[in-house]
C-alpha positions as CSV (number, residue, x, y, z in Angstrom):
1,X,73.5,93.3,106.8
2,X,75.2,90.3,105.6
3,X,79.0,89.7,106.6
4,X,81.5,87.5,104.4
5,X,84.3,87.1,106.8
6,X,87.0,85.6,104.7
7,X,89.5,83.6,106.9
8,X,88.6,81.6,109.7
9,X,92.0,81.4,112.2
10,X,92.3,83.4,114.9
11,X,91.0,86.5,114.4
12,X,87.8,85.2,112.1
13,X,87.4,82.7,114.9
14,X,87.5,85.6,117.4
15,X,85.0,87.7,115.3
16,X,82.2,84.9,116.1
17,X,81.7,84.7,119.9
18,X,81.7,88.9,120.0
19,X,79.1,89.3,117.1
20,X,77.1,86.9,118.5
21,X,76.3,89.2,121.2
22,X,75.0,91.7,118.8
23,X,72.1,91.8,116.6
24,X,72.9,94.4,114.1
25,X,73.0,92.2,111.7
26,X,71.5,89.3,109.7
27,X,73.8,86.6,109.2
28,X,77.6,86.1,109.0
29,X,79.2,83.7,106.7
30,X,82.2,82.1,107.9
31,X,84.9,81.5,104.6
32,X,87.8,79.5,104.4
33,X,89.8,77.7,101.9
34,X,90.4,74.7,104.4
35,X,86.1,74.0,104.6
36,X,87.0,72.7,108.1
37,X,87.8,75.4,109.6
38,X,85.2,77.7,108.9
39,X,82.6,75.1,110.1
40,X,84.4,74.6,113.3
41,X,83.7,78.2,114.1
42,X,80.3,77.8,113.2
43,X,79.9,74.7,115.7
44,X,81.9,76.3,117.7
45,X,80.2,79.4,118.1
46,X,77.1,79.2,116.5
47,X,74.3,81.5,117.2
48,X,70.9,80.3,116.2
49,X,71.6,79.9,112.6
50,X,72.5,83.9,112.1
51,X,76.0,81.9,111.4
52,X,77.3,79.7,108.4
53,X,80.3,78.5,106.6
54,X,81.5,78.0,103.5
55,X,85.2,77.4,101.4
56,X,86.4,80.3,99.3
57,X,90.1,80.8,98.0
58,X,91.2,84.6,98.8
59,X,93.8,84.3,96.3
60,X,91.3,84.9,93.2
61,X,88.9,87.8,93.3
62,X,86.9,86.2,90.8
63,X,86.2,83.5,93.2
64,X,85.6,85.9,96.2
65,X,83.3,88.1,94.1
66,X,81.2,84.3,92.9
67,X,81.1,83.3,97.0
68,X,79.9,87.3,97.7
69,X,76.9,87.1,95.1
70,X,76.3,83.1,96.2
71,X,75.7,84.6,99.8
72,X,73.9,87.6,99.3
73,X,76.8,89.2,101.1
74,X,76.4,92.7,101.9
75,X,79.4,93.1,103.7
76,X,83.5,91.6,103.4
77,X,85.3,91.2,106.4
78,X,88.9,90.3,104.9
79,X,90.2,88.5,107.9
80,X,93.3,86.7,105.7
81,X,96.8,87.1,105.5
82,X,97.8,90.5,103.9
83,X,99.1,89.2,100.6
84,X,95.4,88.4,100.2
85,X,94.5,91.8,100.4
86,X,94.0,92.7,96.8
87,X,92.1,89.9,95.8
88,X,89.5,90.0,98.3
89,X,89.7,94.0,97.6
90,X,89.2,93.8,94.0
91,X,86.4,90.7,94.6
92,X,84.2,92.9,97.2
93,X,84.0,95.7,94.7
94,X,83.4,93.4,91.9
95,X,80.1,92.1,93.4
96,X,79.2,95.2,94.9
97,X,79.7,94.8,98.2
98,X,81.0,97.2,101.4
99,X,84.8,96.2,102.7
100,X,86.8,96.1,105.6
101,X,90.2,94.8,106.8
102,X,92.3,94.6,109.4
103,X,96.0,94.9,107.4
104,X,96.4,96.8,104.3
105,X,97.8,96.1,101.0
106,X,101.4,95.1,101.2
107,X,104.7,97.1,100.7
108,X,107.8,97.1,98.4
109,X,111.2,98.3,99.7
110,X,112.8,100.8,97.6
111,X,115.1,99.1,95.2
112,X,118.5,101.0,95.6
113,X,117.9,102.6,99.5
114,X,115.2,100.9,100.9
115,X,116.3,102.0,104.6
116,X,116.0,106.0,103.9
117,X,113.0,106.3,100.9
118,X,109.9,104.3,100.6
119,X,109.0,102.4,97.4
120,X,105.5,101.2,97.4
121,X,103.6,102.1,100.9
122,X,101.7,99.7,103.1
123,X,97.7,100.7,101.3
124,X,99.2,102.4,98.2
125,X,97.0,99.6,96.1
126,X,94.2,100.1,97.8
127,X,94.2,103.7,97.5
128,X,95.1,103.6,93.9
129,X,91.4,102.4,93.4
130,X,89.6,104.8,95.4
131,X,87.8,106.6,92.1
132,X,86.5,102.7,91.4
133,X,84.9,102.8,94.8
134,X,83.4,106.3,94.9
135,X,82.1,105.6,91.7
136,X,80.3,102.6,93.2
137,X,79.4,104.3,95.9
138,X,81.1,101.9,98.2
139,X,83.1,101.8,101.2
140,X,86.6,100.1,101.6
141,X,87.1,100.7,105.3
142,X,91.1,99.6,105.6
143,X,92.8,99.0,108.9
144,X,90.0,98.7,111.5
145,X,91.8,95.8,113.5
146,X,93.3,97.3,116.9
147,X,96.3,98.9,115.3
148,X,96.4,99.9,113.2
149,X,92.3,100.4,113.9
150,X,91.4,101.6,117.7
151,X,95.3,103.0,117.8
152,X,94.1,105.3,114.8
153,X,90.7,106.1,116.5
154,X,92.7,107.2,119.5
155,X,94.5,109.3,117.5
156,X,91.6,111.2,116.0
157,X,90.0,111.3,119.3
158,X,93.1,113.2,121.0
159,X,93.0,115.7,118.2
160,X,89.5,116.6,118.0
161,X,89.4,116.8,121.8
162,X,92.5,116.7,124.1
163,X,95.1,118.9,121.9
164,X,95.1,122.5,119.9
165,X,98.2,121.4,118.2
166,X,99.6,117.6,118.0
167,X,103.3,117.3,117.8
168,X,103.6,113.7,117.7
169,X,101.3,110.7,117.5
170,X,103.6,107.1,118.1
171,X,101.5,104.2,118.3
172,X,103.1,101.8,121.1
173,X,102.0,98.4,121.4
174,X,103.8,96.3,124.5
175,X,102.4,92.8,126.7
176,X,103.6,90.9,129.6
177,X,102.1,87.7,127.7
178,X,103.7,84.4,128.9
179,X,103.3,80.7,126.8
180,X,104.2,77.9,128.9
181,X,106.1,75.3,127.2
182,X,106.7,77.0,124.3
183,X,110.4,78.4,123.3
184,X,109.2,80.2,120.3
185,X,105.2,81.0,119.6
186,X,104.1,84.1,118.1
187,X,100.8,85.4,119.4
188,X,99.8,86.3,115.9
189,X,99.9,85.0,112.1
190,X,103.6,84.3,112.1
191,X,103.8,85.4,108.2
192,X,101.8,89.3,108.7
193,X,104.6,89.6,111.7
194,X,107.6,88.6,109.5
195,X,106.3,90.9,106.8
196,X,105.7,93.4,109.1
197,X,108.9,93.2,111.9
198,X,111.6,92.7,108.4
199,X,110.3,95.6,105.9
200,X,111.8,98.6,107.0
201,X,109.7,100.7,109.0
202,X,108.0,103.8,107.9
203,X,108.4,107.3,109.6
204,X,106.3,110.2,108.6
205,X,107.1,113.7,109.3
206,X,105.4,117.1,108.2
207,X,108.4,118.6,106.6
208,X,110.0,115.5,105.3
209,X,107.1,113.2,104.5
210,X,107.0,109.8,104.7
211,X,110.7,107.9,105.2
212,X,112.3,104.8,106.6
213,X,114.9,103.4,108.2
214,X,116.3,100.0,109.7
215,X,114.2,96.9,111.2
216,X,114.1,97.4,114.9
217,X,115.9,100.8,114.8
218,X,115.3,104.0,117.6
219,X,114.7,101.3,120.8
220,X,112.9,103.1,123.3
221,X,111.7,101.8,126.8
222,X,107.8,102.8,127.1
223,X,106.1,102.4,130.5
224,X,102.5,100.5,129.3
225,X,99.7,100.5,132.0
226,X,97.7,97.9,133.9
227,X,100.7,96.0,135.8
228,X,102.6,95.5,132.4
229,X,105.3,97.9,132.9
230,X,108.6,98.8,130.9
231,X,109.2,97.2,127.9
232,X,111.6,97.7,124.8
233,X,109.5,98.9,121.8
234,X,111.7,99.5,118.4
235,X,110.3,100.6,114.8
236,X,108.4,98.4,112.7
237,X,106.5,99.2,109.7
238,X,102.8,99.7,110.4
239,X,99.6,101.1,109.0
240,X,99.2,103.5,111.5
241,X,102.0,105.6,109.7
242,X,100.6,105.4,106.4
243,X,96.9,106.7,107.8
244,X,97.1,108.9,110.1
245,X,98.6,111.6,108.5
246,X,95.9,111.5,105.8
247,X,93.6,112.8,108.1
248,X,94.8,113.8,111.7
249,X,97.4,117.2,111.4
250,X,100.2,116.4,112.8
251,X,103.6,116.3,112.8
252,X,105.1,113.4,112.8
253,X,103.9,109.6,113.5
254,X,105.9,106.5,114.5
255,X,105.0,103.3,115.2
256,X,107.1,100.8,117.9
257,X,106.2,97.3,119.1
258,X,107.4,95.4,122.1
259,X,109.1,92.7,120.6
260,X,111.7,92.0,123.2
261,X,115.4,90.5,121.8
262,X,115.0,87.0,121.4
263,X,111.9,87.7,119.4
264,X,114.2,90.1,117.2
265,X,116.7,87.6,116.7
266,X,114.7,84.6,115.9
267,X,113.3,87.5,113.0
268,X,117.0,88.4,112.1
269,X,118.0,84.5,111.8
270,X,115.0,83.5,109.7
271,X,116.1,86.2,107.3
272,X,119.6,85.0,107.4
273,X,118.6,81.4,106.0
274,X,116.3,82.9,103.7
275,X,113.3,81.3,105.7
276,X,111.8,84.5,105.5
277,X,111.1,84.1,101.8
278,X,107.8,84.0,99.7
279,X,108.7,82.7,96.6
280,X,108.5,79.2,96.2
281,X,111.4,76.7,96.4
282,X,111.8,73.1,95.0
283,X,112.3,70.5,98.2
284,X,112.6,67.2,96.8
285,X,110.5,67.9,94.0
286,X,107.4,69.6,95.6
287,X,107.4,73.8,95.6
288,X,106.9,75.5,98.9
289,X,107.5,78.6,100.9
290,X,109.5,79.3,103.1
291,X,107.5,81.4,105.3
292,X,104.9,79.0,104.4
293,X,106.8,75.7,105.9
294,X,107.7,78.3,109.6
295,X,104.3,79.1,109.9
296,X,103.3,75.2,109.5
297,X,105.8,74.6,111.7
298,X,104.7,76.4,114.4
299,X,101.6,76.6,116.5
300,X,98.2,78.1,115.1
301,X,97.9,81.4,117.6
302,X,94.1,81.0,117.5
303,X,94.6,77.9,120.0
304,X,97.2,79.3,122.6
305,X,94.8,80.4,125.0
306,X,94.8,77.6,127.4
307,X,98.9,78.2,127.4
308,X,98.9,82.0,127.8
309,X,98.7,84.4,130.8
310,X,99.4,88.5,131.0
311,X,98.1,91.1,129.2
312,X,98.2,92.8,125.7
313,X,98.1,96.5,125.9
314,X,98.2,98.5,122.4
315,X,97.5,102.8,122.3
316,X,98.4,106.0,121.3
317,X,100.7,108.2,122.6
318,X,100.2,112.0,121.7
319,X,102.2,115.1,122.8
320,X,101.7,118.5,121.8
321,X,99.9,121.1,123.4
322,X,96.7,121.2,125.2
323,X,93.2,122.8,124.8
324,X,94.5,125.1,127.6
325,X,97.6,126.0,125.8
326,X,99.7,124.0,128.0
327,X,101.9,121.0,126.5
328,X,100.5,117.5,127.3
329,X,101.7,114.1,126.5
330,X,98.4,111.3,126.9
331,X,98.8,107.6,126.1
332,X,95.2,106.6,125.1
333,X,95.2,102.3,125.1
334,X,93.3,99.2,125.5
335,X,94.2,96.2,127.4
336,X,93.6,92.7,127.3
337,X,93.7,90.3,129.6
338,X,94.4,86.3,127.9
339,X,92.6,84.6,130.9
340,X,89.8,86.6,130.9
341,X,88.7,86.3,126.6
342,X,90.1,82.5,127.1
343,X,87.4,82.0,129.8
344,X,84.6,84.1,128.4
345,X,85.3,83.5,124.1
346,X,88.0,80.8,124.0
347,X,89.9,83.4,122.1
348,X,93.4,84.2,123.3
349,X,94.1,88.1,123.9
350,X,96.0,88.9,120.8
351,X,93.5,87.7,118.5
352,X,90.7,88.5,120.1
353,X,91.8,92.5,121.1
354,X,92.0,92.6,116.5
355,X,88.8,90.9,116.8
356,X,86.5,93.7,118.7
357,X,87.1,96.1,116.5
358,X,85.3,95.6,113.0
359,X,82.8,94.2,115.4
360,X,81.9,97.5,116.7
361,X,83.2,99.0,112.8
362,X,80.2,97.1,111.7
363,X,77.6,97.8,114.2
364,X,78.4,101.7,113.8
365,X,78.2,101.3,109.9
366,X,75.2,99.3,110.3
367,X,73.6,101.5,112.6
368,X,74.9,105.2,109.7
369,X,76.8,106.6,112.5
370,X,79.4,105.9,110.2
371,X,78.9,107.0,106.5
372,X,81.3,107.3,103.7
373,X,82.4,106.1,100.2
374,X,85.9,105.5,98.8
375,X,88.8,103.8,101.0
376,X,89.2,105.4,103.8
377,X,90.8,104.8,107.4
378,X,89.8,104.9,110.8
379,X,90.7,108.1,111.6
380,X,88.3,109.8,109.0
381,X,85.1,108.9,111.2
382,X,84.1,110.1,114.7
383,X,85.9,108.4,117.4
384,X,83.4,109.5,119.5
385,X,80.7,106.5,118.9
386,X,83.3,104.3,118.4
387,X,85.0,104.6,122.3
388,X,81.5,104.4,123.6
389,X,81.4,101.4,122.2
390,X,84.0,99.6,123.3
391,X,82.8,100.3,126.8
392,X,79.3,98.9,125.6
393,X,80.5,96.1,125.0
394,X,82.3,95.6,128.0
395,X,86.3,96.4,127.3
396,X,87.0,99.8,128.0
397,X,89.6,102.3,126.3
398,X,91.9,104.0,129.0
399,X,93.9,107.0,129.0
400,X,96.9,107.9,131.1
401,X,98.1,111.2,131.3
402,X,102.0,111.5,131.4
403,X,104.9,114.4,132.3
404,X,105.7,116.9,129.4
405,X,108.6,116.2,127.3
406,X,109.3,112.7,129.6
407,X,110.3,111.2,126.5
């Protein structure tokens, strides 16, 4: 196995000091537009020359497909921004190579009521080309970060062994994570979170399908584990609603996130002034994005760490009813702790708890426990392997088991 892992910020960074622990494979190739930054994870992290770098630009898949073939690459790990989903998609199956990422293809909001019916769906590019791949006989593995990723492997799990019947599956991610000094710094790319926090979120139902309704709509308070406690989750559109149904019956899937208010309304202002935008403006003669010239403008979230304590804590909640035929409501999760990956990876939490995941991904589909063709999710493999896993290499799932119809 040969790994192209296109982007080199915080979650490509992350990737590096937990593959290096492994030896499923034969060498992973750091890419990057910037050449800089894919070579400082390789001096960084380098492990016996099993690591290199090199400069690609994810916006062409003619380009990624030339840098797969260049490489030998065997394997695309799309560690980019989600607008550059497509390309690397279209470039991995160009050159014949097996694909994973973390964030799906993106969205478009219905055009006369985008907060009741969806337009385009988070993945509904990707899945549009799923003959191409079976005909290839290749695997696009989509979403395998930690949610949507593990949260969807939770899922799966709970069906096929805690529940006869699952009522509800609502993915609920929540942290206690504290940056000193800093008024405003997201813990992740600051352009996936304003795609993901201003779309309107999707809801999926059995008898309704899949629907949406307002940014940060149906606030909740959801009691996360590990000394984290309450915290505020509302709706924001996620992958997790767009996957599990496909293969996990069900009847109905949400997905909230802790985002807490002044994280809402520094959202809500940037969309006010338009700084939200993707399409390109003329400053003083030069073109730029909006979204672009926030993210510049605030810190890279790969190098936090040393100004971050508390934990990260994203699972699965299911409710429905039991193999005894008794209802049960479980919250399956993982947690993170920022000091502890800072000290042992010099990754902060966020970045690496995405990062762990097409890790083990990898080693399972190195290894043919996990075997398949076409795009598929996380949930259409066995979770089993997968959970074992995560306690191999040393950060365990949990599971909390919680009162009937609390909430």
């Amino acid at each position: 196995m040969k790994i192209l892992v296109v982007g080199s910020g915080g979650v490509g960074g992350a990737f590096a000091p937990i593959a290096a622990r492994r030896d499923f494979y034969e060498l992973v190739v750091f890419a990057d537009l910037d050449a800089a930054r894919s070579q400082r994870v390789v001096d960084r992290y380098g492990d016996g020359g099993r690591f290199g770098a090199t400069t690609v630009d994810a916006s062409s898949g003619a380009n990624v497909a030339e840098c797969i073939r260049a490489n030998g690459i065997t394997h695309v790990l799309n560690a980019a921004d989600p607008r550059f989903v497509m390309p690397i998609f279209e470039g991995a199956l160009e050159a014949g190579a097996q694909y994973l990422d973390m964030a799906m293809s993106l969205s478009e909001r219905h055009a006369d009521r985008p907060y009741e019916l969806v337009g385009k769906k988070l993945g509904d590019d990707q899945f549009a080309m799923e003959q191409a791949w079976k005909e290839k006989g290749l695997l696009a593995l989509c979403g395998i970060g930690i949610e949507p990723g593990a949260a969807d492997v939770f899922a799966r799990y709970a069906a096929d062994h805690l529940f006869s019947r699952v009522d509800e599956v609502g993915v609920r991610d929540g942290a206690n994570l504290v940056i000193a000094g800093r008024d405003f710094a997201p813990t992740f790319s600051i352009w996936t979170t304003i795609e993901e926090c201003l779309n309107p979120p999707v809801i999926w139902e059995k008898d309704r399908g899949w629907y949406t309704t307002a940014p940060f709509s149906e606030p909740e308070t959801f009691t996360f584990p590990d000394g984290i406690g309450d915290v505020e989750c509302v709706n924001v559109e996620h992958e997790e609603v767009l996957l599990v149904p496909r293969w996990v019956d069900c009847n109905r899937v949400t997905f909230k996130y802790g985002l807490g208010d002044e994280f809402i309304e520094v959202l809500q202002t940037l969309h006010k002034l338009g700084l939200d935008g993707v399409e390109t403006v003329n400053v003083r003669g030069a073109e730029v994005s909006p979204r672009d010239v926030v993210a510049a403008c605030l810190p890279d979230p790969a190098f936090l760490g040393e100004e971050m304590t508390g934990k990260t804590c994203a699972g699965t909640w299911v409710r429905g009813t039991g193999t005894d035929g008794d209802p049960r409501e479980v919250y399956l999760y993982h947690v993170v702790d920022t000091e502890e990956t800072w000290a042992t990876d010099g990754a902060q939490a966020v970045t690496w708890q995405t990062a762990i995941n097409p890790v083990i991904a990898l080693e399972l589909i190195a290894n043919g426990t996990w075997d398949g063709v076409g795009v598929l999710g996380p949930e259409a493999f066995d979770p089993v392997p997968f959970m074992d896993l995560l306690i191999d290499y040393g950060s365990p799932w949990g599971m909390t088991e919680m009162t009937p119809a609390s909430g």
